[in-house]
VOGU-3710 file (C-alpha; in Angstrom, 3 decimals, decimal comma):
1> xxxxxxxxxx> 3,361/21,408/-14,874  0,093/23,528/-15,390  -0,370/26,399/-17,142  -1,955/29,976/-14,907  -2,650/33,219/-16,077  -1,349/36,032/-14,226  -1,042/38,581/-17,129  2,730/39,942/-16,386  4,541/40,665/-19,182  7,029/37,802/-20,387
11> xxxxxxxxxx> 10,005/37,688/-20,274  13,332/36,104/-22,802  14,493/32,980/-21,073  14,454/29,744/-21,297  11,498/27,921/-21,811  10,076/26,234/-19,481  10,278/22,371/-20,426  13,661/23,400/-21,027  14,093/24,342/-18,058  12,304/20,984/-16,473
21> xxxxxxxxxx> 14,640/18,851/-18,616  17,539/20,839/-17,228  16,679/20,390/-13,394  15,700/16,453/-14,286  19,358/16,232/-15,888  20,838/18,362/-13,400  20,013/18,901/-10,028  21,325/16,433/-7,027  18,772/17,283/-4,514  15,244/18,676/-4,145
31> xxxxxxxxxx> 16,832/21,168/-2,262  18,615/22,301/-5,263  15,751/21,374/-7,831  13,398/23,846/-5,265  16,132/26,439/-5,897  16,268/26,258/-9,768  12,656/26,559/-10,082  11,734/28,829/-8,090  14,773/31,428/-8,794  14,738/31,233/-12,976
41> xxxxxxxxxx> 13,132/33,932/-14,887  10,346/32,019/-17,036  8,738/33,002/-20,172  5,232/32,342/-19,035  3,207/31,151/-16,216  2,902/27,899/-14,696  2,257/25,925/-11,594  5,192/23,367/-10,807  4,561/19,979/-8,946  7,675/19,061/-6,913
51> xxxxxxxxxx> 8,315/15,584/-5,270  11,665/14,468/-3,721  12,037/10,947/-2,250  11,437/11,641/1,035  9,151/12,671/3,541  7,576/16,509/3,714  9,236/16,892/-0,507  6,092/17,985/-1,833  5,740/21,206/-3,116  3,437/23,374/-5,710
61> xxxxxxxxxx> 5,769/26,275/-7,277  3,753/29,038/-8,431  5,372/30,637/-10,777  4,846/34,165/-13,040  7,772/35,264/-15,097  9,756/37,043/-12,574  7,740/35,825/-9,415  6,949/32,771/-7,404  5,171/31,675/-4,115  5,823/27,979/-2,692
71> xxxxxxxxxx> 2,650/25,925/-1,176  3,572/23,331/0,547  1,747/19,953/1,329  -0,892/20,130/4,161  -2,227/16,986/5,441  0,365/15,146/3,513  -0,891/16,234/0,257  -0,329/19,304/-2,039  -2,989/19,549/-4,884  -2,712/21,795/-7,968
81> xxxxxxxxxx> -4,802/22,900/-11,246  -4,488/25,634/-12,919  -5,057/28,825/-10,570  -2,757/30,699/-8,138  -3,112/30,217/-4,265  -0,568/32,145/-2,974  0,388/34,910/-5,757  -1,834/37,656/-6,630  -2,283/37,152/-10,041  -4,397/40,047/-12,655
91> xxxxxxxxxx> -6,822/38,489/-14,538  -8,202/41,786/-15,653  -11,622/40,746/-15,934  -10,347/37,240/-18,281  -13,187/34,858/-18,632  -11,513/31,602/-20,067  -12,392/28,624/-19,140  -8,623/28,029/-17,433  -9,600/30,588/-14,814  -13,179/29,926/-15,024
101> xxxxxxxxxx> -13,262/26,481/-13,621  -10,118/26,135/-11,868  -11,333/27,181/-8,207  -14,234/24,365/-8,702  -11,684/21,620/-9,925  -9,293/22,526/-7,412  -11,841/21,983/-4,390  -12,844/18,776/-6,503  -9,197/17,165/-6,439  -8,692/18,345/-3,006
111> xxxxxxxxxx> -12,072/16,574/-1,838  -11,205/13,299/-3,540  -7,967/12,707/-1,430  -9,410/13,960/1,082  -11,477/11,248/1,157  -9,224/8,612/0,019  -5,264/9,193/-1,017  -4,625/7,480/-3,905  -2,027/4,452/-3,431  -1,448/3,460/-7,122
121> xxxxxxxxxx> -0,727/5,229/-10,637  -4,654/4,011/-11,380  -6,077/6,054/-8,913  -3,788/8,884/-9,850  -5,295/8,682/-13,235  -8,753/8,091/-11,826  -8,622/11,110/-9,933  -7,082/13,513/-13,156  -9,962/11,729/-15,215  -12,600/12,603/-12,704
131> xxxxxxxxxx> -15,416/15,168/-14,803  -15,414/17,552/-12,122  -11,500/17,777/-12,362  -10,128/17,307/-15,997  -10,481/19,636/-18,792  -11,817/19,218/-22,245  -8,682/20,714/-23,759  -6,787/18,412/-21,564  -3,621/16,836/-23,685  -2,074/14,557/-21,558
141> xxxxxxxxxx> -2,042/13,134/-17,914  1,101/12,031/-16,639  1,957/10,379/-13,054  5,489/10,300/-11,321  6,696/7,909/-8,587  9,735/9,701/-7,585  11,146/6,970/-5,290  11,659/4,710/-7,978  11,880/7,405/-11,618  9,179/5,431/-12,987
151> xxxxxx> 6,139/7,519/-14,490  3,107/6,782/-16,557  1,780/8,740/-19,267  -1,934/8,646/-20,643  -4,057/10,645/-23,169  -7,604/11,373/-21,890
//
């Protein structure tokens, strides 16, 4: 999950973690787990990262209260950071640093595994870490290996 700006109003639902712990608890498929996200009003913005366990799962949600666009993986990879590809999304004129760097750090990400795909939770983390990708007011980094529900969690 990463947050976006799109500047629609909010909406009452359920927040959004909520929401994440509900489809982790919940859903029996990616399928279904696609469904959930995508279709649930949301209080906010945010960009979803969604694996399955097999081949072609790999989806970024992008996701505004009421709307959503699905990018799927090209090239066998999906990257996301914290800027809309597919929904129009009114800054009106914002200048944080969120939408100020995210074009550059998404070109970054996408260059690294371009390059190389990472094969291990390290590289994950090497790539997240990288200066030209990770934030200052980055909090946490987390990596997921859906195949097996293990996951790693680091503070930068």
């Amino acid at each position: 999950m990463n947050a976006a700006v799109s500047l629609e109003r909010a909406v009452p639902a359920m927040p959004v973690v909520l929401l994440l712990r509900t489809v982790l608890e919940e859903a029996r498929s990616f399928d279904e787990a696609l469904a959930i996200l995508s279709g649930a009003s949301l209080p906010s913005d945010c960009l979803l990262l969604l694996t399955g366990v097999r081949a072609g799962q790999l989806v970024v949600i992008e996701r505004t209260p009421t709307r959503h666009a699905i990018r799927r993986a090209q090239a066998g990879f999906v990257c996301v950071t914290n800027d809309y590809q597919q929904i129009a999304a009114n800054s009106n004129g914002s200048t944080s640093e969120l939408l100020a760097t995210s074009c550059h750090r998404f070109r970054r990400v996408e260059d690294l595994i371009r390059a190389e795909q990472p094969k291990s939770p390290e590289a994950c983390f090497h790539y997240l870490s990288d200066p030209g990708v990770r934030m200052q007011i980055t909090v946490q980094q987390m990596v997921f290996r859906a195949s097996t529900g293990e996951y790693w969690v680091r503070l930068p």
